[in-house]
N, C-alpha and C positions, 0 to 999 in steps of 0.2 A: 745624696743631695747635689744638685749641679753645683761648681766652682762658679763663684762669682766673677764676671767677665765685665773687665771697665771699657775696653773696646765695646762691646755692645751699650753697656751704658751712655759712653759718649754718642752712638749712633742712635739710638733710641731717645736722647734729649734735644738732636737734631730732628730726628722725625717729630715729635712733638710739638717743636715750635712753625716746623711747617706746617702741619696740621693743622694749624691757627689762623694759617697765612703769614707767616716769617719766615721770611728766609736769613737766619741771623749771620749772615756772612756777606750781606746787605743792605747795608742802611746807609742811605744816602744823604741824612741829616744829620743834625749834630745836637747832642743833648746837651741841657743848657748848663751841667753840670762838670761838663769833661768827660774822659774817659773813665771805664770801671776801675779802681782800685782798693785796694785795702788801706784803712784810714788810720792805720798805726804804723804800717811802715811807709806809705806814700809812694809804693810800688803800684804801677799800674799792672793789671791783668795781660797775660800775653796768650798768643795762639788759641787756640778753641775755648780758652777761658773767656778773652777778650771776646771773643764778637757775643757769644752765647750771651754775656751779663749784657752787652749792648742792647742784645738784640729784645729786650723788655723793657728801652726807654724809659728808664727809672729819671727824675731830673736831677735828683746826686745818686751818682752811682758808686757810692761806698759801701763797703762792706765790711764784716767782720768777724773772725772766725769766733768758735763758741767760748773759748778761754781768754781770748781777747776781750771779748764782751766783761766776764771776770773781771780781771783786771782792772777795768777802765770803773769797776764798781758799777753795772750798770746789769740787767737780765735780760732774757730775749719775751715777746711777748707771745700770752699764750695764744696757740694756735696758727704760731706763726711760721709760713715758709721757709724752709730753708735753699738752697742751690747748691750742686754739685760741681764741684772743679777739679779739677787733672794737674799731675805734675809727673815727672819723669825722678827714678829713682835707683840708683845704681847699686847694684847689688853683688855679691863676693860670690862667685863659683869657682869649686876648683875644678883643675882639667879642664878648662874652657878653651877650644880647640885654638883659639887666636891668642892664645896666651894673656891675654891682660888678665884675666882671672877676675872681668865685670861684668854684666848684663844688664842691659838697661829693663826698669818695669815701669810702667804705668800704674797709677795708684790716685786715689779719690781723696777727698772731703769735703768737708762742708761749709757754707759761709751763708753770713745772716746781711742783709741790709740794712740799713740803721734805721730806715722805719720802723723795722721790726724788735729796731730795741727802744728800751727804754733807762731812766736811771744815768745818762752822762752826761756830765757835764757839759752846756750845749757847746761852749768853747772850744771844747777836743772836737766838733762836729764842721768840719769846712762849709762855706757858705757858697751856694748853686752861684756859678758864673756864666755871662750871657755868652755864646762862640756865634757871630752874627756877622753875615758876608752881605753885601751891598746887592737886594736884589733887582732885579731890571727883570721886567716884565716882557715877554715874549708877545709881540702883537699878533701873530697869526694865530697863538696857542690860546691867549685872550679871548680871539674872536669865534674858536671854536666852542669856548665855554659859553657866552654870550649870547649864542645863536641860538642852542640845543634849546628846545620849547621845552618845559614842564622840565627841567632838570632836579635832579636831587639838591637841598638844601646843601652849600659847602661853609662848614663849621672851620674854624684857621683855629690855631693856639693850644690844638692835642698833643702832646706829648710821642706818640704815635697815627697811624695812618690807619681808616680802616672805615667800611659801608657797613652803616646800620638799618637791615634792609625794615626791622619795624618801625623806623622813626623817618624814612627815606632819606638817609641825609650820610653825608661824605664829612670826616673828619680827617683834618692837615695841620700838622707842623704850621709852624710860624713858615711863609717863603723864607724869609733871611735865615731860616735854619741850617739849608740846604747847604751843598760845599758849591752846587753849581744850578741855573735856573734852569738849565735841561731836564736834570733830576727832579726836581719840583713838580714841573709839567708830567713828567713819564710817570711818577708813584699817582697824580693827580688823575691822568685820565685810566689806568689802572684801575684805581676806587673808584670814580666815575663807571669803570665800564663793569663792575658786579650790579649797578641798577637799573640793569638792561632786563631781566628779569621779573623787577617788579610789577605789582598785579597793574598800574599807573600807564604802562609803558607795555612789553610783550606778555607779560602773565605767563612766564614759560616756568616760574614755581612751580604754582596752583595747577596748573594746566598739566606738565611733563614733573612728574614726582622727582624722575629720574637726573633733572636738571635743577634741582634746590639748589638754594646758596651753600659753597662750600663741597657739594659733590664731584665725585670726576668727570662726568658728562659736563659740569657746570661748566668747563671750561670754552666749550662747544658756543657758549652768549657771547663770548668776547669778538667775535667777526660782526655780529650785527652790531653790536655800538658802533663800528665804523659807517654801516648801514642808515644809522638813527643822523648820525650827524651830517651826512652825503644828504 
């Protein structure tokens, strides 16, 4: 039986979420809940923990491991997700050539979200707090949305970012989410530019198999939304 490898795991739950279209080591907005944490000790998430829980803009991003859940008298729900997290953990060899007689290991488990519990007291459950920066609207990037004839519907106040190519429509963060109105724009015309595609607009779906939403040719439609808007 192969050794279980949390190196691979950690890299296989990156490739996953890009898969999706995440890149969880970027996210340019801010959840209305704060950072990921665990919601008994009030320790936030660090290094690849961190972005990874981010990077599923949950609106409280608490968590909690399965004994915790216990504790708080509370169960996980059935059917419900759980999420993989990393810590480093020092281990005793002898004859270890550097003499400290430690080695560092990488080592997993598991954590629940508190959606996915139920049963606590809502008190012990922190209340989603707004992070809202002053947005100013870019006039030039305005008038680029503005102009484009027949554009995709843009939906504001998703949690995340993302084109829904059967409903034609673009969903965004609140702007004031943002840390910066650059960002805003850039993730915006981004989803903007997956609807270049559509049957509405080039039909290079339907048309070119090879170029659906989400394929690796797909990426080939992003030079013509420059196109659409010129």
């Amino acid at each position: 039986m192969k050794r279980f490898d949390v190196y691979e795991m950690v890299t296989n739950l990156i490739i996953e979420r890009m898969e999706v279209g995440v890149v969880p080591w970027q996210m340019p907005w801010k959840t209305s809940g704060g950072m990921p944490r665990n919601l008994v000790s009030k320790k936030t998430y660090r290094g690849f923990n961190f972005w990874y829980l981010l990077s599923f803009g949950f609106e409280n991003p608490s968590f909690l491991t399965f004994n915790q859940v216990k504790d708080l008298g509370g169960s996980i729900k059935k059917g419900s997700k759980s999420y993989q997290v990393v810590f480093w953990k020092m281990l005793d060899i002898e004859n270890k050539p550097d003499d400290t007689g430690k080695v560092p290991m990488l080592r997993y488990y598991r954590i629940f979200h508190i959606d996915s519990v139920e049963g606590i007291d809502p008190s012990k459950i922190p209340s989603s707090e707004t992070h809202d920066h002053d947005f100013n609207p870019i006039a030039a990037c305005e008038e680029i949305v503005s102009q484009w004839e027949d554009s995709p519907e843009i939906e504001h106040g998703s949690h995340n970012a993302c084109y829904i190519p059967l409903q034609d429509k673009v969903r965004m963060p609140n702007p004031r989410a943002f840390y910066k109105d650059e960002e805003y724009y850039s993730v915006l015309f981004h989803e903007l530019s997956h609807s270049v595609g559509h049957r509405k607009r080039l039909n290079r779906h339907e048309k070119f198999p090879d170029h659906r939403f989400g394929s690796h040719d797909y990426s080939q439609d992003y030079p013509n939304f420059y196109l659409i808007l010129n």
